[in-house]
N, C-alpha and C positions, 0 to 999 in steps of 0.2 A: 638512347640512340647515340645522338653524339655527347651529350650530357649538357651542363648548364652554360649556352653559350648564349644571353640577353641580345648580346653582341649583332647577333644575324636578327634573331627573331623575337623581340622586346613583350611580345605576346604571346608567345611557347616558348619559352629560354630552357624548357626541357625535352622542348621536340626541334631545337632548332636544327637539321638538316643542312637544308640549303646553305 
């Protein structure tokens, strides 16, 4: 998706989206 962003989504840092 948007790729490894921990950043937003610390718990899907491979589906972080939002």
């Amino acid at each position: 998706v948007m790729g490894v962003d921990d950043s937003v989504s610390p718990e899907c840092p491979l589906l972080a989206t939002d």
